[in-house]
Structures are given as structure tokens and as C-alpha cells.
N, C-alpha and C positions, 0 to 999 in steps of 0.2 A: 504494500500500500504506500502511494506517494500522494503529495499534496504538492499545488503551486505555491512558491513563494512568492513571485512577481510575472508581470506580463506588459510588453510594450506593445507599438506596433508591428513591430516585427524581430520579438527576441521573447523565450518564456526561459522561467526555472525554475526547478521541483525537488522537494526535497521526500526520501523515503523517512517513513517512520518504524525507528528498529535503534538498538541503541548501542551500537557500534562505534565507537569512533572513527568520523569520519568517512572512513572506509567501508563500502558496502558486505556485509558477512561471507555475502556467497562468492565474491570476487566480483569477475566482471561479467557484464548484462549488455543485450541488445537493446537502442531505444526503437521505435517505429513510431512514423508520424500517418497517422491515416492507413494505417497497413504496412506500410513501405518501409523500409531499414534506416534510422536516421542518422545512426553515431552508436558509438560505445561508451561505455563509462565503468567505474570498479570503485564510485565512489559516490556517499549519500547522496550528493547534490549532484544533479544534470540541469545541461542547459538546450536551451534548443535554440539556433538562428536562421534567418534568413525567411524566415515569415510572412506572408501574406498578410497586409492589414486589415483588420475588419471580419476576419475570415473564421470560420469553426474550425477545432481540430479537433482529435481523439490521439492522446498519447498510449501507449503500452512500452511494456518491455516482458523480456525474454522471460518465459515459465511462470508469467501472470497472466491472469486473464481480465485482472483488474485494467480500465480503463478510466483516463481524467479526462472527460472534456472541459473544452475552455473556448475561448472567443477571442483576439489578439484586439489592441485597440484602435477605432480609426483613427482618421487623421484629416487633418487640412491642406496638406501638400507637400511635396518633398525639392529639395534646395540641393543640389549636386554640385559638390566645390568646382568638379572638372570644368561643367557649364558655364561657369562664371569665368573660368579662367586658370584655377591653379594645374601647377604642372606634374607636382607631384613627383620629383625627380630627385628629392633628397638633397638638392642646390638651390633651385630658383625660391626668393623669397616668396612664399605664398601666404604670408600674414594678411595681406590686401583681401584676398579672396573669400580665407576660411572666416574673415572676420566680417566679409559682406555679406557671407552666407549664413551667416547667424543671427547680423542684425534685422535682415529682410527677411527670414521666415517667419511665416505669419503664426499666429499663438494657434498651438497644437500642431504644429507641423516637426519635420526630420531632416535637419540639414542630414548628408549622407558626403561620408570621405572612402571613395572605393581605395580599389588597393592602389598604394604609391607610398613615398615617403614624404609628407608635405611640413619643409621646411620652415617655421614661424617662429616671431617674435612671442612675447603674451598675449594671449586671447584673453576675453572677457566673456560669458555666458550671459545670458536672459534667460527670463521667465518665461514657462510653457513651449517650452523647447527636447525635442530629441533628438542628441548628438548622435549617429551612429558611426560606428569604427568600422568597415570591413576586414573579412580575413585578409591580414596581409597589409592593410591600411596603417601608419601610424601617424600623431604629429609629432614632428621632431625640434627637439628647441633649439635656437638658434647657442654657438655658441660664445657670442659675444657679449661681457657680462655687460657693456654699456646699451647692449638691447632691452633691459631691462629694466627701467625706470625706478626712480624712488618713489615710494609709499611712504606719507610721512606715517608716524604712531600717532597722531590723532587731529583732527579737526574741529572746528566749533561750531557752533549753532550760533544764530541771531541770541539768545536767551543767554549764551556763554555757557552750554552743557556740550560734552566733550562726545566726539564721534570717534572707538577706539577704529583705527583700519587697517595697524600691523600690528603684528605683535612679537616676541623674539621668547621662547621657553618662559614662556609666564608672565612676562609685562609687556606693557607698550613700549614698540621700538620702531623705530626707522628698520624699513625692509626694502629691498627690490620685489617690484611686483614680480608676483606667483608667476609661474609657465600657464595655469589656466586658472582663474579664476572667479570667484559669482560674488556679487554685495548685495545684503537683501532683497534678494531673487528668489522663487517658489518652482516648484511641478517642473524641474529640470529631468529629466532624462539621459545616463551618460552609457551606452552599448554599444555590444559587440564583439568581436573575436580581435578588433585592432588592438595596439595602445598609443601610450600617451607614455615618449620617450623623451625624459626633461635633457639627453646629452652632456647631463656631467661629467661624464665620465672621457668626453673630449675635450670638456673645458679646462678653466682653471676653478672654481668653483671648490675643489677638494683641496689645492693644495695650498691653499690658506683659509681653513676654515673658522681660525681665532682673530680675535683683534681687530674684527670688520666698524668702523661706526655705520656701517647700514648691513643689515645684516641677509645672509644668503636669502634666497626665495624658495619657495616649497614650490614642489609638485603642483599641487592643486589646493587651492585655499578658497574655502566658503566663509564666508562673512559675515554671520545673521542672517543664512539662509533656510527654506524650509522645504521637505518633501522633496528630496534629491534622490536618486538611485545611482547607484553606477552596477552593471551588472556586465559580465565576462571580460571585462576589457584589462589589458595589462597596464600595469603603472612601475615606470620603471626608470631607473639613473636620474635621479633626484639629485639636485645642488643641496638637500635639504632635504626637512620631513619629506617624506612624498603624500600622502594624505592627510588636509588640516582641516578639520570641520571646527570653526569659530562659533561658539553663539547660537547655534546653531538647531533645530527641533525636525524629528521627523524622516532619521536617513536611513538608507537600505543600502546596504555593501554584499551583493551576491554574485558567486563564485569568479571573484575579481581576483585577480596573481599578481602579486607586489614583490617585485626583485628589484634588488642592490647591492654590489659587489659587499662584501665582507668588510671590504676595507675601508669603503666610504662614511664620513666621518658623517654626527649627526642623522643619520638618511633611518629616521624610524618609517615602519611601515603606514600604519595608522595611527592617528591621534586627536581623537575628539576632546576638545576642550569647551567646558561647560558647555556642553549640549545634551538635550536630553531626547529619548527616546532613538536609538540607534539599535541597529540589526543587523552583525555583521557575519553571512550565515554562505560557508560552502568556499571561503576563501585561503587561498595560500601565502604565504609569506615567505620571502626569503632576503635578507640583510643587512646593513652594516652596523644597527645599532639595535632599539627597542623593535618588536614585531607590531605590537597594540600598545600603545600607553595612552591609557584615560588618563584625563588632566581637568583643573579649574581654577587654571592660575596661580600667581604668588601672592603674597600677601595685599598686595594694591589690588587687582582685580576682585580679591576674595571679598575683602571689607567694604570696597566701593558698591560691587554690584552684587555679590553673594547668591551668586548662580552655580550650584551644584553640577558634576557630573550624574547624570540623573536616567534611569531606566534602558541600560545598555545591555543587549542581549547579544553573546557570541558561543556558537554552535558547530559544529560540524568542518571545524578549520584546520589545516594545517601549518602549523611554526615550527620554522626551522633555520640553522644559520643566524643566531639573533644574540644582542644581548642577554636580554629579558623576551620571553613568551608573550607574557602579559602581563602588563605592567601599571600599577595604579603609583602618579605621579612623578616626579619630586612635587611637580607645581601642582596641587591639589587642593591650594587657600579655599575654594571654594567648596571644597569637600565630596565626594564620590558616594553615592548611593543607589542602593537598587540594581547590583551588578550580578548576573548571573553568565558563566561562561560553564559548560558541557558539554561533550564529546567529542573533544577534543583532542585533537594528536600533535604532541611538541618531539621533537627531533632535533640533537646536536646545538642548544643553545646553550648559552653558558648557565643562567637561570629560567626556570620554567616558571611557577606564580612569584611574580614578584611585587611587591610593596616596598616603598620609599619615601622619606617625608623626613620630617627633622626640626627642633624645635625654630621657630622666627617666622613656622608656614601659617601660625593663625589660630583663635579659637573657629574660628568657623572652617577650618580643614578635619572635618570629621569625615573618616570613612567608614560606613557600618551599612549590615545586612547585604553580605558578599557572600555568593557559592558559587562552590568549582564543585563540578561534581563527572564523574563517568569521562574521565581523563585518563590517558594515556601518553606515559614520556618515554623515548629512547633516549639516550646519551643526550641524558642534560646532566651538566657538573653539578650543580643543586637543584634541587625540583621545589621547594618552597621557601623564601626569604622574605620576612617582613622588618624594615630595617627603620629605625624611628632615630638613628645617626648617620644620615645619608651625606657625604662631604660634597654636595654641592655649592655651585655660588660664588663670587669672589669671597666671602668672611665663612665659607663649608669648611677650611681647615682650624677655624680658631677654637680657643679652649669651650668659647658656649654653645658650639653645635656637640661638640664631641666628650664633654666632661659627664665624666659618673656624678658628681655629686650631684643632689636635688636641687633644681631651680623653681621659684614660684609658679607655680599655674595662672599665666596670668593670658594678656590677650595674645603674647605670643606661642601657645601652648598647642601644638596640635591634639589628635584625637584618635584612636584607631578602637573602633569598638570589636562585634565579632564578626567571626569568620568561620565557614566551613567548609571541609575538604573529605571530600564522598566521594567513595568509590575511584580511587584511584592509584595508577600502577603503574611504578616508575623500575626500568632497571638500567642498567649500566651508567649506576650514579658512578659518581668518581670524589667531590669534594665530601657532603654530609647531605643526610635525608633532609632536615631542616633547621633553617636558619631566625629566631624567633628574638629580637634585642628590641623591647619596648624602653620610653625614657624611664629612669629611676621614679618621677614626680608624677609621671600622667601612662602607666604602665596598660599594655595592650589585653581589651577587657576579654576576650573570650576565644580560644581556639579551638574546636573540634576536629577533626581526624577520626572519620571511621572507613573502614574498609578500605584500609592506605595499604599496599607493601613498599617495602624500598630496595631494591637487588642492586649490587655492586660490582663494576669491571675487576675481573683477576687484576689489571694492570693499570688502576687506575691511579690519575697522579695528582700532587699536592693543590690546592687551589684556594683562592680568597671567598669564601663563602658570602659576602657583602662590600659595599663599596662603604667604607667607613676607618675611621683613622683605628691605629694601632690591631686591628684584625690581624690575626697570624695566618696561615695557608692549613686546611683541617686534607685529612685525605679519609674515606674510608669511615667518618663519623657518624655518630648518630642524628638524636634531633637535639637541639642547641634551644635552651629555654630561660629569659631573661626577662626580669620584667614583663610578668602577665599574670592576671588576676587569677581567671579558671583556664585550665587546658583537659580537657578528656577525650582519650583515648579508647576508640570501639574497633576490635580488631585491627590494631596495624601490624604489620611484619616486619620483621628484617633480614634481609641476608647478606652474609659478608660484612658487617661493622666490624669494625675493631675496636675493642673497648665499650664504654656503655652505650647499650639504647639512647638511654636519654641522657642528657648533660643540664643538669636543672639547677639553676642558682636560685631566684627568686620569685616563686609560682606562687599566689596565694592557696592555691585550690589544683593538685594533680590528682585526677582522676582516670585510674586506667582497669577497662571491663573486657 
């Protein structure tokens, strides 16, 4: 049995229900579109392209007899870059074109980029619009960083109230404008089998990525937009994040593929900051930094606007190649809630769930009612780290991020409530099962762990289990318990530690059934 996630005018995708990570149980399956053979797939999510608008279909697949019908959506007219002019030849500029063909279609209609390499500056998006990518289609950014224009960090109103329009890891900054970008804009549509190649990777863009006063530009940056999709399209060599949803309410991120070299600095996959209501469901990750990090600013955002990271649901993904898996924070002033990620598959990152925060981020940086559940990790160095001394920041190395002793709870005091970790099966750890350092004064209130195992490489080697001052390298450890209120423990395993299970300094409450 599958169900639709989403449907454009000519793009659908469906997800089974079964509770696999990721990966379909049986392996791999026939789709059929109307009888006929459409594709293959070996994993929960499928997508379907090239569609008929307006049109009825009947999906199946192989040794079901179950069938979805669905309806594709119509439209108002379609805008062909070629038609207008672009060349599509991976030289000629074609910003003129892709950018004529966006602003002339008419609401509800599909500019449409067939296959070619179409060379642009930054584009800008509209409302009621569907971009589509063809197979083989991509836009490519240009690689000259004076292509890029400055964005200042904020503007004013006749009234003198502030319009933030760039922003830099948690505050207002001077940015180059994004490779594509939306400012409160609705009912975008972004598909297809193409992508959207930001060409960092032949720029200069990486090899100074410190010490910018305007700082690199993302991938793709939403602005106080609403009701976005992006579905099948790759996003990929990012000068920066590659995914920034600002502000943001109402997104769908379905089985979209985010690659960035390993080594490329900054280039997290996705990252929604204070935005609520996101879905990012059937997607891959591969990268030089974070895979997913929900965010809500630093402390200026936090207390100014106090917009929460708010009802994020992410399912059936896979992370791999990453820092962090999935990642709540640094910049969280505004605080994360309502987060649930499941069935998931992490691969060969350094950390799999990860938390970060630190005191100076705010009372209003409360993260709570957070589950990870029916997860599955290979070769992640640590599969759970919640770190409440994260050395961010230019003052992340001084004595008051980093000191044991108790500081006042006052309004610089973050917040980490609970958290639970269901059903999940990590092997070829190599550093420690988990990594758990709440602050001494505001200690992390609740951890659960049932039906965890943790298995360990023969050969696995030393490593920093958190980014934080004076940590030593753990190999082969247990779970690491510091400042927190309650932790209980319902069937977890271990194989291969060395030494104890658990490593507990100051629990108020251990509980193990």
C-alpha cells in the first residue's frame, strides 16, 4: 500500500507504508503508469515525471494489485526558456531569458528548462509559478563572484521597522544574493529530474570561506515565503548552505538529492530557520558539513521576533557523508519544537542525532518534544550527541561558554527539555554510543532510549565525540551522561564497548528496565 505525497502538473510522488527505513523490505519493484512499465525503484519513496496535465492516472507496482489513482494538476500555460531564446550550452549567459520566462508566466502556469546547461546569474522566483527541471536540464551558476550582488541585512519601513533580507548563521548580515531565490512569494513549485548546480566548486567561493564582510550566498534562499515544494530535483555545489528556508511556513522537500563535495566548507544540506510546518520526506543527502540543521537564530532574532523552529517532519531519508545527520542548531534562540524524524537511514557521518546550543543562545532557545524513532545508522562515529558546550562564535572558546562551574539562569540560559530515541540500530560505531553534557545550572531534563542497540567496528578509531573545549578522543565507549535530570533506559544493547555501558556523572534520576 502506497499513498501520494504530492502532485504537480506534471510530476507525482508516493510514499509506501511499511516501516523500513527508507528502503523498500522487498528490494526492488516495478512502477506502471496506466498498465505500462514506468521506472524502478528499491526505495519507500517513488516519483513519477513527465506527466500529462490535467490528466487521470492509475499507479501500481510489481506483486500489488493495489492501485492509487490521482488527477495531475492543470495549468494556464507553459513558458519554454528555448522559445524565448536561451541556449543552453553551459557558456552563453542565459540569465536574460530564464529570468523573462519566469516573470511572464502567467499565475498557474510552468516555465519549463528542457535538457541543456543554462548558464545564469541569480534568478529570482514568483508567486504561482512551476519551475520544471528536465532530465538532463540544469541551471548553472555563473562563476563570477561579482555576479552576485549584495543583499544588504536589513531594510526599513516608512514606520522605521526593520525588513531582515540576509542573514549569515543566525543574525542579520550583508550576503551576496542566493543562486535562486523567493521574498515573500506563495504556491511556488520547484521539479523535476534536473538540478540547480550553484558551480562552487569552479569558483573561488570555497577557498576563502572566512573573513568575508558580505558573506557567501546559498543555494537557494526563501525569505518569508509560503507553500513551496521542491520535488526530484538535485541541488548541488553550493558556495554555501545549499537549502535556506527563512521565515518561512508550509514546505515540502520530496525525494530531492543534495550533494556537496566533502570538503566544501559550510555547504549544509538543508536548513530551515524559524519556519514552521516542513516535510522533508524521501530525500538524500550527501556533504561537506550539516545534512539537516533546524535552526531559529541567535540571540537577536530569538528575542526580537521569537519565532520557533516549529512542526518539522522528516521520514524516509537518507544521510550520508555529513557532519551531523540531523542537527538541531547552534543558532536555535528561537527554540525548536515539535520535531519528529523516523525511518531513517544515516551512513558514514561523523554524528548521527545531533544537538548543539550553548549558554548566550537565550531563554527563549528551548528545544523540547523531539522523537527519533525507527532509525537506522551505519558507520556513524557517534550516533547521539546532545552538546549544551558547543564552541561556537567568535567568544565559543572563552571561559563562559565552556566552564563547569554554575552560572545564573538568567536570560542568557538556554533550555533542552526531553527527548526520545525509539527503536533504533546503530552498528559500526567507532567513537561512543552517546554523547549526553547538559550545562551544570540548566541540566538537560529528560532522555529516553528504548529499543536502542549500539555495535562497534573491530577497528575502530579514537575520535572527539562533540565539538567543545577540552573533550578528549573516546574510542569504543559507552553512553556519556552529564548533567541531566531523568534518563531511562528500555532495552538498549551493546556490543563491543570497552569498559562501562554507561559513564554517568550527574543524573538526577537513572533509570534502567
Amino acid at each position: 500500500m502506497f499513498k501520494k505525497l504530492f502532485s504537480s502538473s506534471t510530476s507525482a510522488c508516493f510514499e509506501f507504508d511499511n516501516s523500513n527505513p527508507f528502503r523498500h523490505p522487498d528490494g526492488k519493484y516495478i512502477i506502471f503508469l496506466n498498465g505500462v512499465k514506468a521506472g524502478e525503484a528499491d526505495t519507500n519513496v517513488f516519483s513519477l515525471f513527465n506527466l500529462q496535465p490535467d490528466t487521470e492516472y492509475a499507479v501500481t507496482v510489481s506483486n500489488d494489485e493495489f492501485a492509487f489513482r490521482f488527477k495531475t494538476d492543470s495549468e494556464t500555460g507553459v513558458v519554454d526558456v528555448r522559445a524565448l531564446g536561451a541556449k543552453g550550452d553551459g557558456k552563453s549567459d542565459d540569465t536574460y531569458y530564464v529570468q523573462m520566462a519566469i516573470d511572464s508566466c502567467p499565475r498557474g502556469g510552468r516555465v519549463l528548462l528542457p535538457e541543456g546547461s543554462y548558464y545564469v546569474r541569480p534568478i529570482v522566483l514568483k508567486s504561482d509559478i512551476t519551475l520544471e527541471l528536465k532530465k538532463g536540464a540544469q541551471l548553472l551558476g555563473s562563476t563570477r563572484e561579482e555576479d552576485y550582488p549584495y543583499i544588504p541585512a536589513r531594510i526599513y519601513n516608512d514606520d522605521g521597522s526593520e525588513e531582515i533580507m540576509a542573514s549569515w548563521e543566525g543574525d542579520p548580515f550583508d550576503c551576496h544574493q542566493s543562486f535562486v531565490s523567493a521574498y515573500r512569494q506563495r504556491n511556488i513549485k520547484i521539479v523535476g529530474e534536473g538540478a540547480i548546480n550553484g558551480n562552487a566548486d569552479k569558483s573561488t567561493w570555497w577557498a576563502t570561506p572566512k573573513g568575508r564582510k558580505v558573506a557567501r550566498p546559498r543555494l537557494v534562499f526563501l525569505n518569508k515565503c509560503e507553500n513551496v515544494v521542491f520535488h526530484g530535483v538535485t541541488c548541488k555545489n553550493s558556495a554555501a548552505w545549499n537549502l535556506h528556508p527563512f521565515f518561512s511556513k508550509n514546505l515540502g522537500f520530496f525525494d530531492v538529492k543534495v550533494q556537496n563535495p566533502y570538503t566544501g566548507p559550510n555547504t549544509d544540506g538543508l536548513d530551515p530557520e524559524s519556519c514552521d510546518k516542513v516535510d522533508i520526506v524521501g530525500c538524500t543527502f550527501s556533504v561537506g558539513d550539516d545534512c539537516v540543521a533546524i535552526k531559529s537564530g541567535k540571540v537577536y532574532m530569538g528575542k526580537t521576533y521569537k519565532t520557533p523552529a516549529n512542526r518539522h517532519t522528516l521520514r524516509n531519508n537518507l544521510f550520508q557523508d555529513g557532519h551531523g545527520a540531523i542537527v538541531l542548531g547552534s543558532e536555535m534562540s528561537g527554540g525548536v519544537t515539535n520535531l519528529t524524524v523516523s525511518q531513517c537511514l544515516f551512513k558514514h557521518t561523523d554524528r548521527g542525532l545531533r544537538i548543539k546550543t550553548r549558554r548566550g543562545r537565550g531563554k527563549d532557545a528551548i528545544i523540547d518534544g523531539v522523537v527519533f524513532e525507527n532509525i537506522k545508522m551505519e558507520n556513524v562515529i557517534t550516533p547521539l550527541v546532545v552538546n549544551m558546550y558547543y564552541f561556537c562564535d567568535p567568544d565559543g572558546h572563552t571561559e563562559y561558554v565552556w566552564s563547569r562551574k554554575p552560572h545564573p539562569v538568567d536570560e542568557g540560559t538556554p533550555y533542552i527539555g526531553s527527548f526520545r530515541f525509539k527503536d533504533i540500530d546503530c552498528e559500526d560505531c567507532e567513537c561512543m554510543c552517546g554523547y549526553f553534557d547538559g550545562l551544570v545550572e540548566q541540566p538537560i531534563g529528560e532522555i529516553v532510549l528504548e529499543n536502542v542497540h549500539f555495535g562497534f567496528k573491530k577497528d575502530a578509531k579514537p575520535f572527539k565525540p562533540a565539538m567543545l573545549e577540552f573533550v578528549r578522543e573516546y574510542c569504543k565507549e559507552g553512553l556519556y551522561i552529564d548533567n541531566v535530570e531523568k534518563v531511562v533506559l528500555k532495552n538498549v544493547t551493546f556490543e563491543g564497548v570497552e569498559g562501562d555501558h554507561i559513564i554517568e556523572k550527574n543524573c538526577g534520576e537513572l533509570v534502567i528496565e
